[in-house]
N, C-alpha and C positions, 0 to 999 in steps of 0.2 A: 391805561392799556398802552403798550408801546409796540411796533414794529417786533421786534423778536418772540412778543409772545404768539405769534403766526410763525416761529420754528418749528421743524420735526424732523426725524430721523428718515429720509427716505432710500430703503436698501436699491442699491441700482439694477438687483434683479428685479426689482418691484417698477420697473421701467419698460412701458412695451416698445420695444425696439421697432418694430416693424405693424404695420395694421394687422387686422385678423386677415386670414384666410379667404372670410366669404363677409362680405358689408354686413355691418347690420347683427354679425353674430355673437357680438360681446354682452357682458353681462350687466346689469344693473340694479343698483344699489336704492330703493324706495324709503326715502326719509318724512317720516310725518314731523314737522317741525312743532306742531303742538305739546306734543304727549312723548318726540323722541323714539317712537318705535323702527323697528328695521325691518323692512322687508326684502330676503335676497330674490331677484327676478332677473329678466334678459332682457336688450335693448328691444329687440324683436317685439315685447309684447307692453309696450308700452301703453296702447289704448287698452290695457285693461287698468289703468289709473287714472285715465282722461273719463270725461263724460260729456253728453251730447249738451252743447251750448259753451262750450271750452273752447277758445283761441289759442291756436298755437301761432308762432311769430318767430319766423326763424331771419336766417340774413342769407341773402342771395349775393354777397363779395366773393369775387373771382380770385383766386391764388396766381399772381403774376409770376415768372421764373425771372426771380429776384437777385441771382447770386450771381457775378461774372469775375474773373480774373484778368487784370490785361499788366502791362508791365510800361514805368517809363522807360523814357530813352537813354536812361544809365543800364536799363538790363534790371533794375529793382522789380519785383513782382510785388503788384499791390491787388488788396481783393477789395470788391464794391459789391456795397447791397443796396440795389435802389429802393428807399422808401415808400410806405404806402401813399397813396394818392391824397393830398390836402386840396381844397380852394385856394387857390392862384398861386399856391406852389406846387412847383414839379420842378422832376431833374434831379431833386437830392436824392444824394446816397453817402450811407456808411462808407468808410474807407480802414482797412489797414496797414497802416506803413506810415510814409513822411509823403506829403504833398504842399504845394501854396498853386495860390492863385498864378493862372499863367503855365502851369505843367500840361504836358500833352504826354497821352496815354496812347498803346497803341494793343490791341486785341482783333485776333479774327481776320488780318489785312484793312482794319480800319482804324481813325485815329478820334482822339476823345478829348475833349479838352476843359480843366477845371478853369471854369469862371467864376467864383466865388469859395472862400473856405468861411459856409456860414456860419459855423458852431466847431466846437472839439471835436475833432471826430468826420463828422458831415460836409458834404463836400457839394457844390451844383457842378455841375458836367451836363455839356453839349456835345454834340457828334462834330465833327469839323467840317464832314460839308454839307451840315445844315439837317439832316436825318432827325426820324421821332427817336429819342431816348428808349420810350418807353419799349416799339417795336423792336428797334435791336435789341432789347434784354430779352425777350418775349422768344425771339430769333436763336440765341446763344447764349443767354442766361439759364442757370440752375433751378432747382426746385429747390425752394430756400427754408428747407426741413429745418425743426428747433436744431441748434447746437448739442443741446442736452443728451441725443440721439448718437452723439459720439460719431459719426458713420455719417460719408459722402452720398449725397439723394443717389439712388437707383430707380430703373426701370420703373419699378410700381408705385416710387412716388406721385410720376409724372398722375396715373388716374385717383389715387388713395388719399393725397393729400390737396383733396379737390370735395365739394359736396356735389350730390349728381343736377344737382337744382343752382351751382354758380352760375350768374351771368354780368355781372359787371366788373371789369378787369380793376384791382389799384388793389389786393392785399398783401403784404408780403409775410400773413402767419396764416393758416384757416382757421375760421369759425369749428374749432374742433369737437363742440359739444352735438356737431350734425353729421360728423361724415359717415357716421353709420347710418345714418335716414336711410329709407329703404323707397323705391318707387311702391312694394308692396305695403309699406308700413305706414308709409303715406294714404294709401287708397280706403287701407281697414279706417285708420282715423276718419276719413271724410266720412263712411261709412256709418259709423259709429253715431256723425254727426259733431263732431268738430271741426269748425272753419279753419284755416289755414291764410296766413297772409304773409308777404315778407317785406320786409326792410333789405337797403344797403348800409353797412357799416366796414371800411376800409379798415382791415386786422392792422396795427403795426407793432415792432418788434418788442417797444416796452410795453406791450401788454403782460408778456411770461419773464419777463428780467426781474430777478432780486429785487428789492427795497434794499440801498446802501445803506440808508438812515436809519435812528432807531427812534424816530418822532415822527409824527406823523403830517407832523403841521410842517417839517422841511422837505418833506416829499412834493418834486413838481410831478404834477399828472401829465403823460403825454396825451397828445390830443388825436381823435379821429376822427376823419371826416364820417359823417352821414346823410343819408334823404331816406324819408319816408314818404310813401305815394299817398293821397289824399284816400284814397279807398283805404288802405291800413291805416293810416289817424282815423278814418270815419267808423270803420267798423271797432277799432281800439276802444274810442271815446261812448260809442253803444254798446258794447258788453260792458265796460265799469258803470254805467249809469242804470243799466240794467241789471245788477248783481253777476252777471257773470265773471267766470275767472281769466286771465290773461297768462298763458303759460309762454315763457322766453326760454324758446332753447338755445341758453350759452350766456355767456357774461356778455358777450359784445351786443347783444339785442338788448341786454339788459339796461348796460353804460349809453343805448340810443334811447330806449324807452326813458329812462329817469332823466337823460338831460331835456329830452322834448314833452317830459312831464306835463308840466304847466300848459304848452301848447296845445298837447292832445286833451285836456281834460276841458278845454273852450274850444276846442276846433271847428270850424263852421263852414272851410274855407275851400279852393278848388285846387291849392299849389303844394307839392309838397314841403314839408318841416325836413328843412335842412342846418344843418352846424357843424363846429368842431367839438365832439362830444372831450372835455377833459375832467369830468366827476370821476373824483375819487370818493370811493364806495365803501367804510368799512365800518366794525361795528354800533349801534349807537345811531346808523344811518337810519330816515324815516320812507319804507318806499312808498311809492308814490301808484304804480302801475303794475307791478309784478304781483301776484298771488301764487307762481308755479313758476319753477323754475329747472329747467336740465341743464345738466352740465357737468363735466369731466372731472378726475381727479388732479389737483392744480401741487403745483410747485410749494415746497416751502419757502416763506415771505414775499409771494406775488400779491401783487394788488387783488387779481383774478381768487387768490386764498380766500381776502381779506373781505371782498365784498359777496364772498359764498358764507364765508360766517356771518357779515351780516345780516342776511338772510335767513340763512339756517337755523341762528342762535349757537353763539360760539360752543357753548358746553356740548350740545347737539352733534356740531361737526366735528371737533375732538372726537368723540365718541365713533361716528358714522366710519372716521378716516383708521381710528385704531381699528375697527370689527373691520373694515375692507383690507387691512396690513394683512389680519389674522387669516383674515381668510381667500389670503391670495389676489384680493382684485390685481389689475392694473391699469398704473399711472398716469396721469398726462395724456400729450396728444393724441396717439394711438390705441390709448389705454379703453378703461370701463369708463361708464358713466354712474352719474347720482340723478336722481328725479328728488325734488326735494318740495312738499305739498305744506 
């Protein structure tokens, strides 16, 4: 199996440009991964697929306004995208244009200044007198929507591309398999009698990037930070001992649960499980935690594809992705979702 067989035709009308109208009101796509059946449904009524003793586990990472412009002092305009938050790195960001070590940036009436050019690309930047990085982006940075979206964030990024449940700043993509969650959709689940728990997992940008490669073994994983609170591994580690199911809404809780696998399945402890999640997820893969998974419709040759087919079952997701073409879903971030059982 190699990297291009995760290609597909994706027409760019089949790209939701902008969120729905109203949270919550998009449609969904129910995949029985046994048997390959399809059921068309709405995100809206998702606990009519859940049942009482089911976990759901979503990620409570905050969308930082990621994107700022500033220009050196040749008059060059260069754009920065500050990175998602890692363990004892901060400060990196993407850069476009030419910089080296020692350039000073100036945006906003303030000056910025590159102290390291750590990789291709990627750049550490401090403020020059001494300011958090992170605040000034937060301050006069952009809402740092996919590229793929073609279009400058507006107004209703700032709340839509946000889940209503964020609360720890450092991601700079959302967990897009949630932002339809609903305060009501939430409420009917507990209802129902499904727990609810969350994780932080830090979104960053080569999550939705292409695969360059067409091997899978030259592909590096980018890595994310995460923590899980000891009540989510406690409760995680007692529904799988007790047969119950572990539903992960989105690949990012997914890429937390299977790296802190091993941990949660011994967990005993009071601190949370934290790491640099960088597993790479694709067919062939054995999981370890997940039984139910939601999530979005993904990019041709994203990693995010790769490890929904392995889930799914590749023949499965071909299938599920041709009937959602046919039948109008939409795409990606702002797009439908898949419940996949």
């Amino acid at each position: 199996m190699r990297v291009s067989d995760f290609d597909y035709v994706l027409p760019e009308e089949k790209i939701a440009k902008y969120p729905p109208l109203e949270r919550g009101s998009t449609r969904l796509l129910m995949l029985d991964r046994s048997s390959g059946a399809l059921v068309h449904a709405f995100y809206a009524g998702l606990d009519a697929f859940l049942q009482p003793g089911d976990l759901l586990v979503l990620n409570n990472t905050k969308v930082v306004r990621a994107r700022l412009f500033a220009c050196k002092l040749t008059g060059a305009r260069i754009e920065l995208m500050l990175l998602e938050k890692h363990q004892g790195e901060q400060n990196l960001a993407l850069y476009r244009g030419k910089l080296k070590k020692g350039d000073k940036l100036e945006t906003h009436g303030y000056e910025l200044l590159v102290t390291d050019i750590v990789d291709h690309g990627i750049a550490r930047i401090e403020m020059s007198d001494g300011g958090e990085l992170s605040e000034f982006f937060e301050h006069f940075g952009g809402v740092p929507i996919p590229p793929y979206l073609k279009r400058d964030a507006e107004e209703v990024d700032r709340e839509r591309y946000q889940t209503l449940f964020a609360q720890f700043p450092g991601s700079v993509a959302a967990p897009t398999a949630s932002l339809n969650m609903t305060q009501e959709l939430l409420e009917k689940l507990l209802n129902k009698g499904v727990d609810i728990v969350t994780l932080t997992l830090h979104v960053g940008l080569g999550t939705f990037l292409p695969i360059r490669v067409d091997s899978f073994q030259e592909h590096v994983m980018h890595r994310e930070f995460y923590s899980i609170p000891p009540q989510a591994a406690e409760k995680i580690h007692r529904v799988k001992t007790s047969g119950g199911r572990v539903v992960a809404v989105g690949t990012t809780v997914t890429r937390a649960l299977e790296h802190a696998g091993e941990r949660i399945e011994t967990f005993s402890g009071s601190e949370p499980l934290s790491g640099e999640a960088d597993i790479f997820i694709y067919p062939g893969y054995q999981f370890r935690l997940i039984d139910a998974l939601l999530t979005n419709f993904h990019a041709p040759r994203s990693t995010v594809l790769m490890l929904t087919s392995a889930f799914a079952g590749t023949d499965n997701l071909r299938n599920a992705y041709r009937e959602a073409l046919e039948k109008d879903y939409l795409f990606l971030s702002y797009g439908d979702s898949m419940l996949i059982c």
